[in-house]
Structure formats: C-alpha cells, structure tokens
C-alpha positions as CSV (number, residue, x, y, z in Angstrom):
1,X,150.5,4.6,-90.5
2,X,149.8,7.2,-87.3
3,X,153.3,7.9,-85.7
4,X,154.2,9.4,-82.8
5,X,157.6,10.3,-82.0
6,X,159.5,10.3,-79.1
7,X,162.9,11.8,-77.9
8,X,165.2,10.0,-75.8
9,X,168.2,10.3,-73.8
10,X,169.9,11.5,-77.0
11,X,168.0,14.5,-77.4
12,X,170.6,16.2,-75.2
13,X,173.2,15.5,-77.4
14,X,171.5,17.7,-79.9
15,X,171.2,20.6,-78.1
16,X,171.5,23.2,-78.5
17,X,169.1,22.8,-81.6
18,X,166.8,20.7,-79.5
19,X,166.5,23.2,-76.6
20,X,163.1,24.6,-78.9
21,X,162.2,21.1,-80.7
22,X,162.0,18.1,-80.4
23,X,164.6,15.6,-82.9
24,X,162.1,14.6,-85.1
25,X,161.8,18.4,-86.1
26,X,165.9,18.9,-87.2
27,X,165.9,19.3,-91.1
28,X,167.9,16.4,-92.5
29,X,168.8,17.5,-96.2
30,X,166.0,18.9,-98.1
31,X,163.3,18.1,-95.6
32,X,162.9,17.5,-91.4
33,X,162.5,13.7,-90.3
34,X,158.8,14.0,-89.6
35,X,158.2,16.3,-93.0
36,X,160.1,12.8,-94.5
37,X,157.8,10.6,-92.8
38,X,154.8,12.5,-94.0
39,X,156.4,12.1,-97.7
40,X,156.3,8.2,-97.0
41,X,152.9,9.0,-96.6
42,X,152.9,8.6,-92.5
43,X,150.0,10.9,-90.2
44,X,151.8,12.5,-87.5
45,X,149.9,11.4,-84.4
46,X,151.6,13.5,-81.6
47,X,154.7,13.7,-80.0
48,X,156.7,12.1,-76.6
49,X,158.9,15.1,-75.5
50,X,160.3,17.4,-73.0
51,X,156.8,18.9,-70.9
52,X,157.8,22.4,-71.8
53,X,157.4,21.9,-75.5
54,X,154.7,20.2,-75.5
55,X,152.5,23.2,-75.5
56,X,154.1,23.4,-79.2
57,X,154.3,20.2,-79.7
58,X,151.0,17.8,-78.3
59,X,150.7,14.6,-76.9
60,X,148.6,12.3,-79.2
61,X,145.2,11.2,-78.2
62,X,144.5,7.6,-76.6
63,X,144.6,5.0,-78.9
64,X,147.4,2.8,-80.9
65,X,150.2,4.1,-83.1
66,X,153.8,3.3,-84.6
67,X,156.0,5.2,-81.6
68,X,159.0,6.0,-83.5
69,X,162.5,7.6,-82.5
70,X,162.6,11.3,-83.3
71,X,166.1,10.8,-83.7
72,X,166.0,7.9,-86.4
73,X,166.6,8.9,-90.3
74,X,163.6,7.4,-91.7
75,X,165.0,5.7,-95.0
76,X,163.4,2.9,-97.1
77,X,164.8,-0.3,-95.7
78,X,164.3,0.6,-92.1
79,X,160.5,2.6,-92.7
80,X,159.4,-1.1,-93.9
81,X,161.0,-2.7,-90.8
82,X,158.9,-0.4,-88.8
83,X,155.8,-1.4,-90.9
84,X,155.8,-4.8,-90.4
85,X,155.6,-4.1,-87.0
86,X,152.9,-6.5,-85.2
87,X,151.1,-5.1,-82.4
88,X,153.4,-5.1,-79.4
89,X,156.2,-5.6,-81.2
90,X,159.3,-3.4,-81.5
91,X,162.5,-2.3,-83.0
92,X,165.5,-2.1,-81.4
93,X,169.4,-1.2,-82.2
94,X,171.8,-2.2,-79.8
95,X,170.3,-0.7,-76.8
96,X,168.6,2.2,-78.5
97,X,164.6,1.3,-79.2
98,X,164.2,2.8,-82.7
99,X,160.4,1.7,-83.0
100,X,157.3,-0.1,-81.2
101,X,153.5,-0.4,-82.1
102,X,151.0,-0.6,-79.3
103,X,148.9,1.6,-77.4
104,X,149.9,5.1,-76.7
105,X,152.7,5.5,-74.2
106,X,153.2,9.2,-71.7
107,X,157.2,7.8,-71.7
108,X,160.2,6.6,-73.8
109,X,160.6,3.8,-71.8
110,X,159.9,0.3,-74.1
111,X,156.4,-1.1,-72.5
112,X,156.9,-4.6,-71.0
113,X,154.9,-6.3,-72.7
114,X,157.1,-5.5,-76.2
115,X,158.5,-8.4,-78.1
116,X,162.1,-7.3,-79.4
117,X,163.5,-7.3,-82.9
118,X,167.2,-6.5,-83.4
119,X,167.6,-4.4,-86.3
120,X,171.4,-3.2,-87.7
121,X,172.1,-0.3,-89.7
122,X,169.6,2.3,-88.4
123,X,170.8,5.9,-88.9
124,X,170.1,8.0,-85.9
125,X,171.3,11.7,-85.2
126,X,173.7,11.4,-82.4
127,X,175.0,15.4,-82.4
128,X,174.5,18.5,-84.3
129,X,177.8,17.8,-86.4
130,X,175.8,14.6,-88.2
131,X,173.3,16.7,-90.1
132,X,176.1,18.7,-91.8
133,X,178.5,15.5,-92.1
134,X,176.0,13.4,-93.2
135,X,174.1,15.8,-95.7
136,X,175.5,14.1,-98.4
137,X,173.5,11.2,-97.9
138,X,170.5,12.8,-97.3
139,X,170.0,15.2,-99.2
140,X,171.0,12.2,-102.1
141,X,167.9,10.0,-100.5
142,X,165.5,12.6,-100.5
143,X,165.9,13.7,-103.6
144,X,165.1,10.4,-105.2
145,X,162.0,10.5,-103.4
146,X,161.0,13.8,-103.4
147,X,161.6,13.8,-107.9
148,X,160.7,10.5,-108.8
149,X,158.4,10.3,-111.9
150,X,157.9,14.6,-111.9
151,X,159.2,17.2,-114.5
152,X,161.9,20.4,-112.9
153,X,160.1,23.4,-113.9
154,X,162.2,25.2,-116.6
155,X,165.1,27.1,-115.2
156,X,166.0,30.6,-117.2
157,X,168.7,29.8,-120.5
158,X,171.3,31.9,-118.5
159,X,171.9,29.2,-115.9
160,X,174.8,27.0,-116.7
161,X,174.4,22.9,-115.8
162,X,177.9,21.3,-115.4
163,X,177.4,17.5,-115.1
164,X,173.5,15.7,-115.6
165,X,170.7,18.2,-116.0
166,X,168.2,15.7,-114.6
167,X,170.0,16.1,-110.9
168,X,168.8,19.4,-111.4
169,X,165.4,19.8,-110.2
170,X,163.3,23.0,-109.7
171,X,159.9,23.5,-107.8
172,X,157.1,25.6,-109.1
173,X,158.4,29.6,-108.9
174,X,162.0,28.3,-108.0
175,X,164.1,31.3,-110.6
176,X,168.1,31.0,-111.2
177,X,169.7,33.6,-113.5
178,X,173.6,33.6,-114.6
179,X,174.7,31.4,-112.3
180,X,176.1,28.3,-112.5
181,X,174.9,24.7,-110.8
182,X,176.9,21.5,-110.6
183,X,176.4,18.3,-110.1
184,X,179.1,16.4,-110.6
185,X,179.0,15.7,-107.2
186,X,175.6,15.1,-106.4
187,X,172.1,16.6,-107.0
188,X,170.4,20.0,-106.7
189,X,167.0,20.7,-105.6
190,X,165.3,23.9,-106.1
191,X,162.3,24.1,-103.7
192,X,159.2,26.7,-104.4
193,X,159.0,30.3,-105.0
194,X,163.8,29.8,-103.9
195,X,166.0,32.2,-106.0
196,X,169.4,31.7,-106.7
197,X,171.1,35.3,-107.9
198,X,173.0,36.2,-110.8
199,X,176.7,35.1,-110.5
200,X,176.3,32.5,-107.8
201,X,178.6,29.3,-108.4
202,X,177.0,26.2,-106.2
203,X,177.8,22.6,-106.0
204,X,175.9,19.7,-105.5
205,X,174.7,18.2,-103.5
206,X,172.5,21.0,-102.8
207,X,168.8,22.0,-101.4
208,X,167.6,25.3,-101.7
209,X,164.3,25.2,-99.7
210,X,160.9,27.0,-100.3
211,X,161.7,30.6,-100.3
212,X,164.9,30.8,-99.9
213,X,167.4,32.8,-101.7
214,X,171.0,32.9,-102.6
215,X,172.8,36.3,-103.1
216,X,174.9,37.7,-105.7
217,X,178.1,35.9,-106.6
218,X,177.4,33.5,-103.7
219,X,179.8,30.2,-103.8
220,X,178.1,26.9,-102.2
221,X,179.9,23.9,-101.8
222,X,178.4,20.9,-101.3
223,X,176.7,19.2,-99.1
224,X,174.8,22.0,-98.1
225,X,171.2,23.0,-97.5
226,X,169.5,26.2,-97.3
227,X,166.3,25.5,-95.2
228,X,163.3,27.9,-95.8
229,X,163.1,30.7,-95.7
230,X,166.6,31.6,-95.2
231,X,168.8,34.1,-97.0
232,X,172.5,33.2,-97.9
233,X,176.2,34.4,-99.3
234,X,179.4,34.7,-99.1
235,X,180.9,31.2,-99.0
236,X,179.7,27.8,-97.3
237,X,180.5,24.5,-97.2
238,X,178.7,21.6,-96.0
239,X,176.3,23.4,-94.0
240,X,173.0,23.0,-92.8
241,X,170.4,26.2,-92.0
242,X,167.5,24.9,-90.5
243,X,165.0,27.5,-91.3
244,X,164.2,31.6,-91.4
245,X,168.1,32.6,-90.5
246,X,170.2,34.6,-92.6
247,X,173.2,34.3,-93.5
248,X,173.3,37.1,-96.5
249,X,176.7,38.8,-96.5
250,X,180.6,37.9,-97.3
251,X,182.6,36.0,-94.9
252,X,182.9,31.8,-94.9
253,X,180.4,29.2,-92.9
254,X,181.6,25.9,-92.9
255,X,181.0,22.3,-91.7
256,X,178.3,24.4,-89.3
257,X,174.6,24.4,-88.4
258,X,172.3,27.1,-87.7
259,X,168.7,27.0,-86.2
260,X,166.6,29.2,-86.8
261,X,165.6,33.2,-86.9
262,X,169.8,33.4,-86.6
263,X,171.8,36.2,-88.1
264,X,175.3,36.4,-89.0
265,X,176.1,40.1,-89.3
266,X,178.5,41.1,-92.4
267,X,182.2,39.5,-92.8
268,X,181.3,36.6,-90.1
269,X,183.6,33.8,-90.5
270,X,183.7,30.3,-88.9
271,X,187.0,28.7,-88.6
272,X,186.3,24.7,-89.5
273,X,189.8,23.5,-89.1
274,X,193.0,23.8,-86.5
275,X,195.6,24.8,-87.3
276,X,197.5,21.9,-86.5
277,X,194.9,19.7,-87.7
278,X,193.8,18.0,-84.6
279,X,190.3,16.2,-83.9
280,X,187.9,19.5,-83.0
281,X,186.6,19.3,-79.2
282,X,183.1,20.7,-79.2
283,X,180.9,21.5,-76.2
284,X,179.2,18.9,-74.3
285,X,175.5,19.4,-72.6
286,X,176.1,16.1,-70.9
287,X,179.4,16.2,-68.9
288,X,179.5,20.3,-69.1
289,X,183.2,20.6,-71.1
290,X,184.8,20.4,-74.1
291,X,185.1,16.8,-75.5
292,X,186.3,15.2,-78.7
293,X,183.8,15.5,-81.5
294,X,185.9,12.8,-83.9
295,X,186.0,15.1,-86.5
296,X,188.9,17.4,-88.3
297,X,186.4,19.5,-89.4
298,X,183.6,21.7,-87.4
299,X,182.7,24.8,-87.3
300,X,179.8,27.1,-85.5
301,X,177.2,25.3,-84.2
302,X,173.9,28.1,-82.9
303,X,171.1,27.8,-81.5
304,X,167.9,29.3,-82.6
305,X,166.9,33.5,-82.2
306,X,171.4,33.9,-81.8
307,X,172.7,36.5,-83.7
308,X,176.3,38.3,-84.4
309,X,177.8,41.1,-85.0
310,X,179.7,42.5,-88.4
311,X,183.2,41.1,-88.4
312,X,182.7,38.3,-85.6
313,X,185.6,35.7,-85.7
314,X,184.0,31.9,-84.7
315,X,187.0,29.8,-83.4
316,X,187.1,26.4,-84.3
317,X,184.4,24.2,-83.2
318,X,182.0,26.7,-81.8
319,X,178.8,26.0,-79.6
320,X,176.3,29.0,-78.9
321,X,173.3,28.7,-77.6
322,X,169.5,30.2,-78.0
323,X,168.9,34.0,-77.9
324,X,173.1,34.7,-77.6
325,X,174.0,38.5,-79.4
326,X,178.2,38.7,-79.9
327,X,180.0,41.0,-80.8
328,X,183.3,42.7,-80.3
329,X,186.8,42.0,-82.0
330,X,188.9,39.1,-81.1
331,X,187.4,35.2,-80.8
332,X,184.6,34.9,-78.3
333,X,185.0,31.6,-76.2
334,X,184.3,28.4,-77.7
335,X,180.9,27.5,-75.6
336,X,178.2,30.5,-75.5
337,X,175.6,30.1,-73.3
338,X,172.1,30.9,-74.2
339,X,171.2,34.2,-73.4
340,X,174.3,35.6,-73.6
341,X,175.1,39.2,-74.4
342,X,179.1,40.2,-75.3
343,X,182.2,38.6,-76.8
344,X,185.6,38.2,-76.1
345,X,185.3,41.2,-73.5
346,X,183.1,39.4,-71.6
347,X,179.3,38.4,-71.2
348,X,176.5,39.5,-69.0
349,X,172.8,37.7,-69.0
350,X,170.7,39.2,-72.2
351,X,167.4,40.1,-70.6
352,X,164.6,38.0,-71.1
353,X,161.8,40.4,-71.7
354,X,164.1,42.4,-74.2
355,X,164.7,39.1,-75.8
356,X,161.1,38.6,-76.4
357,X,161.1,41.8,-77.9
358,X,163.8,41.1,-80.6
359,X,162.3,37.8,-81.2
360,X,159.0,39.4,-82.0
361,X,160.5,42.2,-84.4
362,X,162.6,39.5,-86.5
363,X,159.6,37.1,-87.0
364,X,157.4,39.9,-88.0
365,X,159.4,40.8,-90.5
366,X,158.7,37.4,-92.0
367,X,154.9,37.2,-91.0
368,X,155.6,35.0,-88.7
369,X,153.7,35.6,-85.3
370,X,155.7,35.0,-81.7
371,X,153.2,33.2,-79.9
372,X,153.0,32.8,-76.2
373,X,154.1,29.0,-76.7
374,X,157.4,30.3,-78.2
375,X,157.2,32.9,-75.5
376,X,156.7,30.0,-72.4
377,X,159.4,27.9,-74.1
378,X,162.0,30.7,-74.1
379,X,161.4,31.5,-70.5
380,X,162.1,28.0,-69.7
381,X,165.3,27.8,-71.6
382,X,166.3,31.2,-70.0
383,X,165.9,29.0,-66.5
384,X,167.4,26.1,-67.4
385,X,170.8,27.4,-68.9
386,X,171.0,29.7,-65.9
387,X,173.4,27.0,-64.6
388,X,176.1,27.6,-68.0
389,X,175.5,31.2,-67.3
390,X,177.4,31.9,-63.8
C-alpha cells in the first residue's frame, strides 16, 4: 500500500506542534502515525500539507495511492477498512474523510467522483491534549505490534520487574541498572541503544525511545513516552516528548507535551490541576482565546526549538509556541507566542537570525544539521505568529 497523507482543517487544532509538521508526523506512544503505518508495512508516498513545509515534506509523484488522514491513529480494524478500499472509493466519519484511493490529489478536498463509506469509531487527533490523554491506549497497541513473536534483550539482574516480565521489552543496546520497572499498569518498551539510570522508579505504560535516557532517581508515571533522543528526570506523568528535547533535571511535568529540540532548565514545574478543580481552558489557534479543553488535567503544551529558564513556574494549562525563551520569577501568561523572549515581566520579539543561531548550536550538539528547509520554515512561522505577537 503507497500512502499519502494529508492534513485538514484539524491540523490547526494541533498547533502549535503542527506549526513544523504535518499530523501524520506527531509521535503517538512509542512511534509517529506514519512510522506506524510503515510498521503495517505501508510506503509513504508523499504528503498533502501546508506549502511551506513541503520543502520538508514532498508532494508525491503522479500516479494512484491510499490518501489517508494525517490525523487518523492507524489501528488494526480501521487500516483494513482503508485496504479494502476500491478505486475511487473512500472513507468517511461523520463529516471528516478519514481515507480515499484514486489518483493523486494537490488538495484535501474529497474528489467528486468518490463513492462514500461511513465508517464509526475512527480515532483521530483532535488537540495536543489527546496524545498525552490517550497514550494509554497507544502506547498498549503498539506495543503488541511492535513485540509480537520477538525475544527483550536481557536487562542487567539489578533491575527490579513488579508485575509480568514479558510487558517488559528491551531493544538491542537498551541498559537499565537498579531501578525499578512496573507494569502492573500496562507495558514498558525499551527502544535501542535508551538508558534508564540507577534508582529510577517508572510505571507502565511506558516507551523509552531509541536513545533516550532517563536520569538518576527519575520517577515516571504512566502513560508516558520519552521520544528519541530525549533526556529526562525529575517527575512526569502522562507525558509525551516528541523527540531530541530535554527535560533532565528535578521539578514535575505532567499531563504535557513537548516538541522537539525543547529545554526545561532545572526545577521547572508544570502545574496540571486548579486549584479548585475546574475544567482547564487552553489556548485556541482558531478563535484566538482561551477556551475549554474538557479536561481537569493539563499542563504545558510547547512548541518545538522553546526553551526555559531554571525555576520557571508553568500555570495550569499552558500554550507556548516555537522558538519562545522564558524566564524570570512569577507565572508567565498562559498563551506564549512563538518567538517570544521574557516572562512574567513582559515579552519582546526573539530575533529571528539569533534564533537560527541557537537552533543551529542545540542540533549540533546532537549531530543533527539545521538545514535551510528548517531555516525557510522558521522564517515563515516567525511571519505568521506576528499577528499573537502585538
């Protein structure tokens, strides 16, 4: 099966994450959707997205493929709807189109000549807060797939299992020493060449992506996931970090999402809950306020290349944006727009050619070259949130 994926309207409910990718690219428990589609054994084709990531992220060449939401969780039941697709035909949920299969289309829009099948059930990413709140369920999904009939590399005799060993799985080069894993509540997946330090206490369900590490006396609460490359401790709960941000020191993260190349200096916490225990109001990209999420528990929501200063206080239901620094005592406001420079003092615009130059510096540090894609797409986020800015 060639896919291509496509963002829709719904994309802008996942910004600010989707400000430098398109949906199909958010890391849904231990993998992204399109790395899960891949798994299924799916080509990736190409992608349908915003024009300025697209020199990232290419168009597919002419020809015929399964056009499939970037948005839509790709588990069993609905990845054989999609493949009993006929030519022409699609998928459809309410008035979302989930799928189609025909000839290569330049937009989202559902080609006329499409037969429609009503489908119920789909899972599709409607905000930032779903890939913490429902982890759970994916990380429990993919692990299945991603275990099924292998062997967990040996993990060192100093680790201590509490609940089945076999939801413990380990990747070639993953190492664990002294700490203990549980999985009482749900699995624990190791990915290769992660580390998990000496004295760490973490609690399925859990994914520890390739290269990652967890600190010294860390505690991880489940459902959490670590994406690669990343570096975490302190305390977190039901968190998601995408990929290459750090999160390394003391100081509690929970029910929160970072992109990635983020940095949460030292004692950074993240206040999940109200006082008073009210439904959180996050940010919205749409209608430009603060609006209901539904949820008792949220907490910091960043964009990627953000980063914060030693002892920075997150209130409740935080949104910030790409290429934000903060710092300063007291809680900064509740909606950060990207390239923002300050805290509760105030903000002025963060420059973007000195922003360039940080982003540079922290992906060399991880071999990672900033290309002039990543370059052009920052410029044009710069632009666009301009308007949050003034």
């Amino acid at each position: 099966m060639q896919v291509v994926f496509f963002d829709d309207a719904g994309r802008t409910g996942l910004l600010p994450l989707t400000y430098t990718r398109p949906a199909c690219e958010l890391r849904t428990g231990i993998l992204t959707i399109s790395e899960t589609w891949t798994k299924k054994g799916a080509s990736i084709a190409g992608y349908i997205t915003e024009p300025y990531l697209s020199i990232k992220y290419p168009k597919a060449a002419e020809g015929t493929y399964f056009h499939v939401n970037g948005r839509l969780f790709p588990d069993d039941v609905v990845c054989e709807a999609i493949s009993r697709l006929g030519q022409n035909e699609a998928l459809i949920q309410g008035d979302t189109v989930l799928a189609w299969n025909g000839a290569l289309q330049t937009c989202t829009e559902l080609p006329s000549s499409c037969h429609s099948i009503n489908y119920e059930g789909a899972i599709l990413i409607e905000r930032c807060s779903d890939l913490f709140s429902r982890n759970d369920e994916f990380i429990q999904s993919q692990f299945g797939m991603l275990t099924a009939g292998r062997n967990s590399a040996p993990l060192h005799s100093s680790v201590t299992i509490i609940g089945d060993p076999s939801l413990v799985f380990a990747e070639h080069g993953a190492r664990a020493l002294a700490c203990t894993l549980n999985t009482e509540s749900g699995p624990i997946y190791l990915g290769v060449d992660s580390e998990i330090m000496e004295g760490s206490n973490i609690r399925g369900p859990f994914a520890l992506c390739e290269h990652a590490g967890i600190k010294m006396g860390a505690k991880v609460y489940g459902a959490t996931t670590i994406g690669p490359h990343c570096k975490a401790g302190g305390e977190i709960g039901n968190s998601v970090m995408l990929g290459f941000s750090n999160k390394g020191h003391d100081g509690y993260m929970g029910n929160s999402v970072l992109g990635e190349w983020c940095n949460l200096g030292a004692d950074t916490n993240t206040s999940n809950l109200k006082n008073n225990y009210s439904i959180v109001k996050t940010w919205n990209y749409a209608s430009h306020r603060l609006e209901s999420s539904g949820l008792t528990f949220v907490g910091l929501t960043m964009g990627d290349h953000s980063k914060c200063a030693i002892n920075t206080q997150f209130n409740t239901g935080t949104t910030v944006g790409c290429c934000a620094n903060i710092f300063g005592g007291d809680f900064p406001p509740k909606f950060i727009p990207s390239f923002s420079w300050g805290g509760a003092a105030g903000f002025v615009t963060f420059d973007l050619q000195k922003a360039y130059e940080v982003a540079e510096r922290v992906m060399m540090r991880r071999k990672v070259e900033f290309t002039e894609a990543e370059a052009l797409i920052l410029k044009h986020i710069f632009e666009y949130s301009a308007q949050f800015r003034e």
